[in-house]
Structures are given as structure tokens and as C-alpha cells.
C-alpha positions as CSV (number, residue, x, y, z in Angstrom):
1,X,0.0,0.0,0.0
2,X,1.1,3.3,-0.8
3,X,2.9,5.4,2.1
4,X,0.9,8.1,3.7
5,X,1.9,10.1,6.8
6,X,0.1,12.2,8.9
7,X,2.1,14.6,10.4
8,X,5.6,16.4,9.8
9,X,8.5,15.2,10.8
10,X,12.0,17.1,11.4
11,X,14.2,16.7,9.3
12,X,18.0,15.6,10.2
13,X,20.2,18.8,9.7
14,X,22.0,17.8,6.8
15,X,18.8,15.7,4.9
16,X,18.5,16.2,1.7
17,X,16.4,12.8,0.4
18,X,13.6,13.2,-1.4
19,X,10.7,11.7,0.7
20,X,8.7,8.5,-0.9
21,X,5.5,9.5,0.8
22,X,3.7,12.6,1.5
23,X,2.3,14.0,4.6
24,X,-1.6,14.4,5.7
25,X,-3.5,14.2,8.3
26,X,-6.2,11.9,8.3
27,X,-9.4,11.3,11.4
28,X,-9.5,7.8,12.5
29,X,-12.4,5.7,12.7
30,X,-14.1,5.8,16.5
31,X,-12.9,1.9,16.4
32,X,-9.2,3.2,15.6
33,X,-9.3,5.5,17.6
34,X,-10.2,3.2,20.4
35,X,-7.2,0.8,19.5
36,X,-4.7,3.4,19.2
37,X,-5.4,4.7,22.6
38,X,-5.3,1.4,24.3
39,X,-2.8,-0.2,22.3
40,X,0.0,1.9,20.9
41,X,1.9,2.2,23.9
42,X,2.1,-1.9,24.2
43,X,3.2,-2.6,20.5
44,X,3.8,0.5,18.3
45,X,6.9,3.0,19.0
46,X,7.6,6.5,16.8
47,X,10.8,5.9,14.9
48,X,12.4,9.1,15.8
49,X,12.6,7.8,19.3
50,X,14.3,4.8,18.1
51,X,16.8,7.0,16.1
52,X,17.6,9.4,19.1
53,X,18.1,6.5,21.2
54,X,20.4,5.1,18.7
55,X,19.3,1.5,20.1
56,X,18.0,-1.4,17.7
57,X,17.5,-3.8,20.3
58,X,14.6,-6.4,18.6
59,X,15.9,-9.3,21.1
60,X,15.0,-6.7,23.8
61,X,11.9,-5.7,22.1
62,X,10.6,-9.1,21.5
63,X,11.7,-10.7,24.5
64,X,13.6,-13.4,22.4
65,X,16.2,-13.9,19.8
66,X,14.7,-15.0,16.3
67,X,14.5,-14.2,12.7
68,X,13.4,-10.5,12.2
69,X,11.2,-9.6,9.2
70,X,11.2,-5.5,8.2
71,X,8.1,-4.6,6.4
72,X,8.0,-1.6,4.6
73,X,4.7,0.7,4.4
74,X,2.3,-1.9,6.3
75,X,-0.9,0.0,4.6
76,X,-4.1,-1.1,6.5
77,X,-2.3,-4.6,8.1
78,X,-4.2,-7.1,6.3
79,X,-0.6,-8.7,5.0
80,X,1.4,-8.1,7.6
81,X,-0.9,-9.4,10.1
82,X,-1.7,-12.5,8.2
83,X,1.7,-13.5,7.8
84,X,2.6,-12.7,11.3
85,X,0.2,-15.3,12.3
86,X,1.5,-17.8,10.0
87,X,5.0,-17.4,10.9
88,X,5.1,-17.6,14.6
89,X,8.6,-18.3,15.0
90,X,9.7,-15.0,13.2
91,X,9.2,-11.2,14.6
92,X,7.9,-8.4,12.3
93,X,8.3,-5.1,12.3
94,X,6.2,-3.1,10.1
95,X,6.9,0.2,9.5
96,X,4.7,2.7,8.2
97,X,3.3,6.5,8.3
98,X,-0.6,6.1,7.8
99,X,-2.1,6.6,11.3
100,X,-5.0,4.8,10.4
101,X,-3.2,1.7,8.6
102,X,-1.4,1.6,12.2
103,X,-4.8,1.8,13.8
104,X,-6.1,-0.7,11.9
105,X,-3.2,-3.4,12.2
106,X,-3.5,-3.1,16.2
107,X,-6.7,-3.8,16.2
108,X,-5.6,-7.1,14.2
109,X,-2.8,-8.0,16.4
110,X,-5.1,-7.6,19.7
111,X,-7.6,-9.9,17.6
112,X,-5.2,-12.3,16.6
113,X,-2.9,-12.1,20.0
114,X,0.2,-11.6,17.8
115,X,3.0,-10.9,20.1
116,X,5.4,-11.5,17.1
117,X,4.4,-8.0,15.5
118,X,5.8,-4.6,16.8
119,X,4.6,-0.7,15.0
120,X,7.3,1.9,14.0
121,X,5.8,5.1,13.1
122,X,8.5,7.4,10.8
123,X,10.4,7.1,8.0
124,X,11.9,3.9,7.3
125,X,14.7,4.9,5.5
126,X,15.8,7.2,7.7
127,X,15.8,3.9,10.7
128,X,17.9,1.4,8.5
129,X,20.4,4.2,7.7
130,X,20.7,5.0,11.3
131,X,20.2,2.5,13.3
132,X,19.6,-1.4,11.8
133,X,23.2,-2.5,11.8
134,X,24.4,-4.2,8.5
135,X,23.6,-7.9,8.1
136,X,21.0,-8.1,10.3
137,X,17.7,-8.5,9.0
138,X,16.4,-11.7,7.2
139,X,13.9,-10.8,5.4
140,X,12.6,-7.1,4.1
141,X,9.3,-6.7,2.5
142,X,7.6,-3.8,0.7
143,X,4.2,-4.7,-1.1
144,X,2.2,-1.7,-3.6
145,X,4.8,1.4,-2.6
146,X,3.5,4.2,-3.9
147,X,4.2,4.1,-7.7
148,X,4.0,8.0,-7.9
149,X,2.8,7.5,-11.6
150,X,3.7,11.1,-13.0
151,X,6.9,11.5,-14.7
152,X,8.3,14.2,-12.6
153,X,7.3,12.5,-9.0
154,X,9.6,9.2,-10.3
155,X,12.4,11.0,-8.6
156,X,9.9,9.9,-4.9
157,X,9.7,6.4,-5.7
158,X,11.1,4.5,-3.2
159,X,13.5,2.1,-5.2
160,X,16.0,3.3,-6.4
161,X,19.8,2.1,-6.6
162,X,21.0,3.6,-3.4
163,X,17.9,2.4,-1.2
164,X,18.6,-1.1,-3.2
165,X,22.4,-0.8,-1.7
166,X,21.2,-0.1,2.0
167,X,18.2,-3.1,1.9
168,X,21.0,-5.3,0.5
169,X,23.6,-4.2,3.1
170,X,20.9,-4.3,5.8
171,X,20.2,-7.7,5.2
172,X,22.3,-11.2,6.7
173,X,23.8,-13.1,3.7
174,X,20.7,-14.9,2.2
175,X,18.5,-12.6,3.5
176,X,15.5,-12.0,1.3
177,X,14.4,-8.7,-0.1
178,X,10.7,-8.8,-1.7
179,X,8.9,-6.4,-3.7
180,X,5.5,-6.4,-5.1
181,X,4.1,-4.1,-7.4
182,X,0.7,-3.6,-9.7
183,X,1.9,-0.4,-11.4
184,X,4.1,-1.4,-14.6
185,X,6.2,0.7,-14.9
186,X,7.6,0.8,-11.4
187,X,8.0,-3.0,-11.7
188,X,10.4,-2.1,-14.4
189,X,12.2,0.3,-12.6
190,X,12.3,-1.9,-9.4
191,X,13.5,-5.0,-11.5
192,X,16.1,-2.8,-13.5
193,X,17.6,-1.5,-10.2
194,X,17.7,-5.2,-8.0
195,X,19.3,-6.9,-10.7
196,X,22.1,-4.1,-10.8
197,X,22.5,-4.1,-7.6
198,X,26.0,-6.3,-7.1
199,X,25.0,-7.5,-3.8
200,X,21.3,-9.0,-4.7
201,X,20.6,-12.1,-6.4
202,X,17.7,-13.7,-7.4
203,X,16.2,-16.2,-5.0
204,X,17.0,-19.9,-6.7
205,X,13.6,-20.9,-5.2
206,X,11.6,-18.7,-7.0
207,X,13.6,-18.8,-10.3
208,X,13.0,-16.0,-13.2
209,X,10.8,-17.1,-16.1
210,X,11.1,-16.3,-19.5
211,X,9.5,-12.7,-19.1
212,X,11.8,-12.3,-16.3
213,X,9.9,-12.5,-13.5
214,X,8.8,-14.5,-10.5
215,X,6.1,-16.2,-9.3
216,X,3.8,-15.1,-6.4
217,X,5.0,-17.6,-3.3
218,X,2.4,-19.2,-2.0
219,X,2.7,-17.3,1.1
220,X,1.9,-14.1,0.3
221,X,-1.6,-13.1,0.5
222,X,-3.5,-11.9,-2.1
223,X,-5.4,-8.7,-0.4
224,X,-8.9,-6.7,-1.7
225,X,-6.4,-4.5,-3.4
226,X,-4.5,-6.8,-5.1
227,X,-7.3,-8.4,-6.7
228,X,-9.0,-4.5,-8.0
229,X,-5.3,-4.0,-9.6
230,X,-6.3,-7.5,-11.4
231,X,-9.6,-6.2,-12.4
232,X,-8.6,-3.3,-13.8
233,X,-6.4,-5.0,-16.0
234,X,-2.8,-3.8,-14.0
235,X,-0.5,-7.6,-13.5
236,X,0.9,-7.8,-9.8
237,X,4.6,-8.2,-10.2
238,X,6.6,-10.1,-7.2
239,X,10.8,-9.6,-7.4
240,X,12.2,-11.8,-4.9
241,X,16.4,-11.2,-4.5
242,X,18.3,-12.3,-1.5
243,X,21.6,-10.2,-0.6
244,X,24.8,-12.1,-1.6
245,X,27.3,-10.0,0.1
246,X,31.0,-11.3,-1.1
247,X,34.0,-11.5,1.2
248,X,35.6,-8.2,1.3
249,X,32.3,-5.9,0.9
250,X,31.7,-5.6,4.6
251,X,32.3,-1.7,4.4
252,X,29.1,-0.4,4.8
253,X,29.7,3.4,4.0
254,X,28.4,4.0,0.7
255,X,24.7,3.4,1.7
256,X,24.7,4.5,5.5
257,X,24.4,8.3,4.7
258,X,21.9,7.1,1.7
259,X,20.4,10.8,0.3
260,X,22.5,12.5,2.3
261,X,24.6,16.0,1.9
262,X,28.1,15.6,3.4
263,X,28.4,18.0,6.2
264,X,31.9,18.8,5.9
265,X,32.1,21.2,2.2
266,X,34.9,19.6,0.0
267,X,34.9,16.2,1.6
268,X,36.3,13.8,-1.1
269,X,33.5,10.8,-1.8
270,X,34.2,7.6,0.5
């Protein structure tokens, strides 16, 4: 779903990224409302925090040490709750900016009693370039980012080579990055930039086809807006690449000030 926020956020001094979402303010529901105010405090956290703590601490978080899942613009929850609750043995984080999508998803975990699903409120990008260390997610997950159709918004669209360089470098060797799309043209671009991107490889369990692309896995859920994309004629495209970092490319610094200005005028490139 596409990323949506609802209120501004400061900006780090020297920030000069172009945002993938936009922000707005939107009223939750009397039921969201309800949820937020109960809830948010137990299993949702404002990334900004988590940056000024400069702590990533998921064991701590979780209460136990096991394989972490990073979603990326959560939308309403209907995804990431269903696969939280068929992957018990995993923790997800979703991240997201849409109040109401948050809303919505803790009302799913207190229906389901996930307590493998923690909130992050902010700006992803901003929380793996800070503060997920390299190499250790297993698995990052961005299904229907906004595909900013116009020409001159393509410049917003999340994936691009240098976000592709930080999800790879953010993932543990084998880790799987997976993308889903309805919009063609963005499934171009994303495929373009994953397969240029040295450290990715395409998953040998979901091997390309002839066209060049992958299969659906099983496992991801086909939601209400997947199947209007279908309907109105617009394929769902899945790219599913899992980070092959080779020995020797453990030097992180090329992606962890991703979109940003150096603050030191004249400093030579790294």
C-alpha cells in the first residue's frame, strides 16, 4: 500500500532525500481510535525515538532472539498481520506513516494475539540508515509502494539504486528482499535497479521465467487491493532477491548516509 503520513517530521540537519510519501493528516475511525489509545503504547513505538536512542535492540523488544522480518509501508495490516500469524517463529516489524493503517493493524494484532508484530511510526529509510546495523535482517518486505505515476514525481519512488544498496547491506547473507508491485512501470524500474544491484541475487527458489519475473510464493496473501489491480487490468509483479554479500564488501559506507549532503564542504567521496 502506498505510504501516507500524517504529520511532519524534522528533518535531520543535513537531509536532503527526497521523501517517498507525502504528509496528511487523516481522522481515525471511533474503532481506531479506540485501538490506538489502548494499544499503541504496548506494540507500536515513533521511529524518531528509536533513532535518538540510537538503540535497535529487537531481542530486547521481542523478549527473544529469532528471525526478524522488516516490512516496509504496512498500509491497513491485512498482510502483515496474516503472515505474522502464519509465521510464529519470526518477529515483524512493520513500518509505516498512515495513522489509520497503524490503527487498523493493532486492532488485528489484539484480535489475533500476535505478540510477534511490533509498530514503527516514521520514516523507514531514515531507521535502517541510522540505526539497523548491517547484516541483520532476514527478510525485508515492501508490497504496492506508492508508484507516484507522473513523470516528474519518479524522482519519490522508493526504489532506487541507493535504497537497493542499504536493503542489501541491511540484510544477513541470504537474506530476502521482496517487492511487489501492480503499477508497470515501477516493476520495471524496481526490477532494472535489483538486478544491478552487485549484492542481490535472485532467489533460486523462485527462479526467473522467460518474461523475467517470479512467481507469487504461496505465502503471500493476495489482499482486496490486489485483486482491483487484477480487475482493472494492471498484472501484480513479485521480485524476490536475496543479498549475496561477497567476502571483502563488509564496508558499509556508501549506503549508510543514503540521500544525504556531506556535512563537511569539499569532503572527497568515500
Amino acid at each position: 500500500m502506498p505510504d501516507r503520513a500524517t504529520a511532519p517530521e524534522t528533518p535531520h540537519p543535513h537531509d536532503t532525500r527526497i521523501r517517498s510519501y507525502v504528509h496528511q493528516r487523516v481522522r481515525l475511525s471511533e474503532g481506531q481510535q479506540s485501538a490506538w489509545d489502548r494499544l499503541w503504547s504496548t506494540w507500536g513505538s515513533e521511529v524518531d525515538d528509536v533513532v535518538a536512542s540510537g538503540v535497535w535492540d529487537p531481542a530486547a523488544t521481542f523478549g527473544r532472539t529469532a528471525p526478524l522480518v522488516l516490512e516496509i509501508g504496512s498500509g491497513m495490516g491485512e498482510t502483515t498481520a496474516s503472515l505474522a500469524t502464519a509465521e510464529p517463529g519470526i518477529d515483524h516489524v512493520a513500518v509505516e506513516v498512515f495513522e489509520p493503517g497503524l490503527a487498523q493493524l493493532l486492532m488485528r494484532i489484539e484480535q489475533g494475539g500476535l505478540s510477534n508484530q511490533r509498530l514503527l511510526r516514521g520514516d523507514a529509510v531514515e531507521l535502517l540508515t541510522r540505526v539497523v546495523p548491517p547484516a541483520s535482517l532476514d527478510g525485508l518486505r515492501i508490497f504496492f509502494p506508492d508508484p507516484w505515476p507522473k513523470r516528474r514525481h519518479h524522482k519519490r519512488r522508493l526504489i532506487q539504486p541507493e535504497f537497493a544498496a542499504l536493503a542489501a547491506s541491511r540484510l544477513r547473507p541470504g537474506g530476502l528482499l521482496h517487492l511487489a508491485t501492480d503499477w508497470p512501470h515501477y516493476a520495471e524500474q524496481m526490477r532494472r535497479v535489483v538486478s544491478a544491484e552487485p549484492s542481490l541475487r535472485p532467489d533460486d527458489r523462485f527462479p526467473l521465467r522467460p518474461d523475467g519475473w517470479q512467481d507469487r510464493p504461496s505465502w503471500r496473501p493476495v489482499t482486496k487491493f490486489e485483486d482491483r489491480a487484477r480487475l482493472e487490468g494492471r498484472p501484480v509483479r513479485d521480485l524476490l532477491y536475496v543479498a549475496d554479500h561477497a567476502p571483502g564488501t563488509g564496508d558499509t559506507r556508501r549506503v549508510t548516509d543514503y540521500g544525504r549532503e556531506d556535512p563537511r564542504p569539499g569532503s572527497p567521496p568515500e
